[in-house]
Phi, psi and omega in degrees: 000323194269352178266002170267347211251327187266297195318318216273319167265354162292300172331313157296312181317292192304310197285296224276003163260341176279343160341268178314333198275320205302337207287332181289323194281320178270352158245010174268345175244012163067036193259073190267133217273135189248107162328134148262136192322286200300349179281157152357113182289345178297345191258346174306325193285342186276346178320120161112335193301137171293131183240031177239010160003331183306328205269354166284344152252357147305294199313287217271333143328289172303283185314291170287355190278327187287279241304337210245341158290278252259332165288331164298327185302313184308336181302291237046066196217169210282158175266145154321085206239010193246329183261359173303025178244310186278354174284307182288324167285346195283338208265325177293337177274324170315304199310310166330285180329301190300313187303331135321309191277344153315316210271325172312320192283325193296276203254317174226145219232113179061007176223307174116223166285154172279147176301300172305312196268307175309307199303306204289356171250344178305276203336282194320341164295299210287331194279337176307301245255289197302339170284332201278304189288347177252334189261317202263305184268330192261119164306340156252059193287150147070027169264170153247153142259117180258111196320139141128313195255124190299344175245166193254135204274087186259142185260337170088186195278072161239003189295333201302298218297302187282340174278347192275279182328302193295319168314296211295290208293348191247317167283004208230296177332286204304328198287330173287328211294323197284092168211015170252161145262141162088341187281316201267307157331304192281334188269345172269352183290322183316294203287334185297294169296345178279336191262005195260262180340323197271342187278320159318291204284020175219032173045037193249090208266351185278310164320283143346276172323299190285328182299328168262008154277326177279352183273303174333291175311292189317316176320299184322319186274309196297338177316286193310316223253267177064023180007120348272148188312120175269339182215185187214127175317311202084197172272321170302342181265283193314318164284346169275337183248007187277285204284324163317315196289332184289325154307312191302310190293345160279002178252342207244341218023050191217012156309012176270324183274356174334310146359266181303340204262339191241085160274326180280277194331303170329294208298310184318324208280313217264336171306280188344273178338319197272313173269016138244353202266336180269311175317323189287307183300344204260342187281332186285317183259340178239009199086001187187135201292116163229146170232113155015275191233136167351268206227148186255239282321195176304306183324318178283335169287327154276006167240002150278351198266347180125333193296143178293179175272335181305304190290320175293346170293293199301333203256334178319302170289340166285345192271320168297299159313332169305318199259010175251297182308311161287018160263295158331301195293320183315301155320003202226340186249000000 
């Protein structure tokens, strides 16, 4: 634990310096975060804020997870070979990301990639990630850990299907989340340290390292992201600590508990799900559009309702250690 926890704060140091120049560099290439018409009018004033920010926590991800391989190798001590996986989706989904937010800034101004093409490479990441995790690396494919119950569950190869969702569906979750400053950052540095803890108490120490190294990296970008926000993640961010985190708990077998550990994304996911899926039935079946909630994600709905962007970060994140914490303990039990 104390060689994850120094990684995590070397990590912060080396990245929050790098900072000031990416943030010059994204406005020098006009990489400016583009309004959708239908958001919040309060969001207007973020038009132009540089929006690929993510790439400051890949890189610097990427960057110390190959160093500290590469000094073991030199060690002759064993390769990290439990983190090419949650690595390898953070870096394929980022390219995937950068490749929206680009095409957003470009070719369609506020909308990106089509949705229909962006869904079918997540699977292809996710269904790859998942063969890998089942054949090649977890000494425990195809287990669940259920609370309560002292042995680990193997479901056999049904695990490929729920590990392809659970990526694909936790990248897609951290990507709605992101619409505050500071909001999608602080709740994914959370659940990352919270499955960091779970890996600890199960010696899973490769594991260990990297979940606090993305707690590090993240930090690092939130110093920047700060309401108000000098830069914004993007898709190259959100979809990268999204699909990363669905590995780490699938590697952790303690994907049952995910839930809880990401309770503001779930909650986020399900609004969306809920005010289109009520919007759609009530025009068909009674004639006139009702909805839930103001506006969706969740999050807009409480900045229509009055709420700051602060206050909604800050309780968010109180809901998110509540749902970490009890995560944990479910792991323990």
């Amino acid at each position: 634990m104390a060689y994850a926890l120094t990684l995590g704060g070397v990590t912060f140091l080396l990245a929050v310096i790098w900072g000031s120049p990416l943030v010059e560099v994204m406005r020098r290439l006009r990489l400016g975060k583009q309004i959708h018409i239908e958001g919040p009018q309060t969001h207007q004033s973020k038009m132009g804020t540089p929006a690929m920010g993510g790439i400051l926590i890949v890189a610097w991800v990427l960057i110390i997870s190959i160093t500290i391989n590469i000094v073991r190798m030199v060690r002759n001590l064993e390769i990290a070979e439990s983190v090419i996986i949650p690595l390898g989706v953070m870096v394929f989904y980022a390219i995937l990301g950068a490749i929206d937010d680009y095409q957003g800034f470009r070719k369609r101004p506020g909308v990106g990639m089509l949705a229909r093409y962006k869904i079918w490479y997540q699977f292809a990441i996710a269904i790859l990630a998942a063969v890998l995790l089942y054949w090649r690396v977890n000494d425990y494919h195809g287990y669940i850990a259920i609370p309560t119950v002292p042995v680990l569950i193997d479901i056999g190869i049904w695990y490929l299907p729920i590990a392809v969702f659970i990526i694909v569906a936790t990248a897609n979750a951290v990507n709605l989340t992101d619409g505050l400053d500071g909001l999608a950052g602080i709740i994914s540095a959370t659940a990352f340290a919270a499955y960091g803890i779970i890996s600890f108490l199960q010696n899973q120490q490769f594991l260990l390292a990297f979940s606090f190294i993305v707690v590090g990296a993240t930090f690092a970008f939130l110093w920047f992201n700060a309401h108000p926000a000098q830069m914004f993640m993007g898709d190259v961010g959100s979809l990268a600590l999204g699909g990363a985190l669905g590995v780490v708990a699938l590697m952790t077998n303690q994907w049952l508990i995910l839930p809880l550990i990401a309770l503001v994304p779930v909650a986020t996911t399900l609004s969306v799900i809920l005010q289109v899926a009520s919007a759609v039935l009530s025009r068909r079946f009674l004639g006139r559009d009702l909805r839930p909630f103001k506006m969706a994600p969740l999050h807009n709905h409480f900045v229509l309702m009055g709420w700051s962007e602060t206050q909604i970060v800050q309780r968010w994140w109180l809901v998110a250690l509540l749902g970490a914490m009890v995560g944990i303990a479910m792991a323990l039990i």
